[in-house]
C-alpha positions as CSV (number, residue, x, y, z in Angstrom):
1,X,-88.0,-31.2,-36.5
2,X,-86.8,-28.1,-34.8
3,X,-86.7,-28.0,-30.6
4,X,-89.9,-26.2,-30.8
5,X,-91.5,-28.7,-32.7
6,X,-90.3,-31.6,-30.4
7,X,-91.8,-29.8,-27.4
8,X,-95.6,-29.1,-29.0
9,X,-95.3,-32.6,-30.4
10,X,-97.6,-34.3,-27.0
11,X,-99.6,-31.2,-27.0
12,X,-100.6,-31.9,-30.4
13,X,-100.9,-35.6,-30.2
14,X,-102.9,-35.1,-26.8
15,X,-105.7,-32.8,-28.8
16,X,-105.9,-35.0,-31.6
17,X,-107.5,-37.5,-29.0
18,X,-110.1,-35.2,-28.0
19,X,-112.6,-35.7,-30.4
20,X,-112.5,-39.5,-29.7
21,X,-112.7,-38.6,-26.2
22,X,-115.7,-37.0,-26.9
23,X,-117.6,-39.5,-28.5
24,X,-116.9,-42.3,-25.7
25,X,-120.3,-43.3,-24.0
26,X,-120.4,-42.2,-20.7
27,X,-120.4,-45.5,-18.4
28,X,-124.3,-46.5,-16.7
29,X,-125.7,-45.0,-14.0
30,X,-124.4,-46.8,-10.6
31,X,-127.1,-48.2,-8.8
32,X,-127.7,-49.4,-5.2
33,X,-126.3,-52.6,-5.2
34,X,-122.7,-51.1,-7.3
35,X,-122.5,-48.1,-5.2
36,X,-123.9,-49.4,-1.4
37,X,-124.1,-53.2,-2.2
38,X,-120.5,-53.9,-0.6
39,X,-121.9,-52.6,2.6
40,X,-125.5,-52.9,2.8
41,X,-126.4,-56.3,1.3
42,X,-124.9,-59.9,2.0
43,X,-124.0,-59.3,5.5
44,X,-121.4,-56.3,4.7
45,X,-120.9,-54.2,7.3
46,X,-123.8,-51.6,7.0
47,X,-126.0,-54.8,7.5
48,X,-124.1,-55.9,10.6
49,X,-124.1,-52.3,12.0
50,X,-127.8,-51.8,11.5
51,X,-128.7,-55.6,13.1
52,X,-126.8,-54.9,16.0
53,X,-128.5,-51.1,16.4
54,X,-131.8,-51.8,14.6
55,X,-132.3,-55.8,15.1
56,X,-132.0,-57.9,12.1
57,X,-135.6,-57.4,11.0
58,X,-134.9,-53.6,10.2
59,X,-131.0,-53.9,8.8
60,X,-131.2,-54.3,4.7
61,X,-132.1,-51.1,2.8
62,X,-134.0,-52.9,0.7
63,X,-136.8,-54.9,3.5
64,X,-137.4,-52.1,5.5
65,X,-140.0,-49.6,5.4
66,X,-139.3,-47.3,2.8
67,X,-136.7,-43.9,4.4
68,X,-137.8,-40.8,2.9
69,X,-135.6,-39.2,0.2
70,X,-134.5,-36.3,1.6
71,X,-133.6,-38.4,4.9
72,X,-131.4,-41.0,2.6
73,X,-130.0,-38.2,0.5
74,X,-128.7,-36.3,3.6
75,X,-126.9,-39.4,5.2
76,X,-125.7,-40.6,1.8
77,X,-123.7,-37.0,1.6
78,X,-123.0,-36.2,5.1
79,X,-122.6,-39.8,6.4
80,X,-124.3,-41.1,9.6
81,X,-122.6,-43.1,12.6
82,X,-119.8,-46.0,11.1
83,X,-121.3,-44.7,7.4
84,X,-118.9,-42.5,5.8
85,X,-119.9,-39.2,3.8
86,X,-120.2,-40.1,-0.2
87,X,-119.5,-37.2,-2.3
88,X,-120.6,-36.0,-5.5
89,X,-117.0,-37.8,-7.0
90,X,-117.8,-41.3,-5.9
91,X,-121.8,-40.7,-6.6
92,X,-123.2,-38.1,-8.5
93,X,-127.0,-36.3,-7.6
94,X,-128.1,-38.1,-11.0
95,X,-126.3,-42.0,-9.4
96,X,-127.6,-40.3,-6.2
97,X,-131.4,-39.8,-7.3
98,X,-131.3,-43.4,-9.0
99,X,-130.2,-45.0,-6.1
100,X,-132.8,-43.1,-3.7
101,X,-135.5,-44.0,-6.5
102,X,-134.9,-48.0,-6.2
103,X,-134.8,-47.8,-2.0
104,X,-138.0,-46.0,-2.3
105,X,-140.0,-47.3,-5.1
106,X,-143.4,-47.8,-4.2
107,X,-143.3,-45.8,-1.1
108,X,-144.4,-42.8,0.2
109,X,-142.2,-40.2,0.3
């Protein structure tokens, strides 16, 4: 094999993979409890934040009154007090939408 060769060699083998690639499932939709459980269920640190602010009564996500969509949408990407921004990376609109759809089922919105 000529110098050439040797050097397309991982180009080649890299777009032989592509197809395969392709193919692979995409992985679920992460809902609240993958992508806000760690903080705001089992007395994480969203929880403690919101007892000591709100009083325990109002502090899970999931007890409280329904929060309107657009209200949970704009702190989930701009981040409110201790919470930090999220952005599209670690939670995309569709992960995004699911999430706000569980907080909010049954409610008005």
């Amino acid at each position: 094999m000529t110098g050439a060769g040797k050097a397309m060699l991982p180009v080649l083998l890299a777009l032989a993979c592509v197809p395969a690639l392709a193919d692979t499932p995409a992985p679920p939709p992460r809902q609240f409890a993958d992508a806000c459980g760690s903080c705001h269920e089992n007395n994480g640190f969203g929880v403690q934040v919101l007892t000591a602010r709100l009083g325990p009564e109002r502090a899970s996500l999931r007890r409280y009154p329904p929060l309107p969509s657009a209200y949970i949408r704009i702190v989930v990407r701009n981040g409110l007090g201790a919470m930090p921004a999220m952005s599209r990376v670690e939670v995309t609109d569709a992960e995004l939408a699911a999430i706000i759809a569980e907080l909010t089922q049954g409610g008005t919105q």
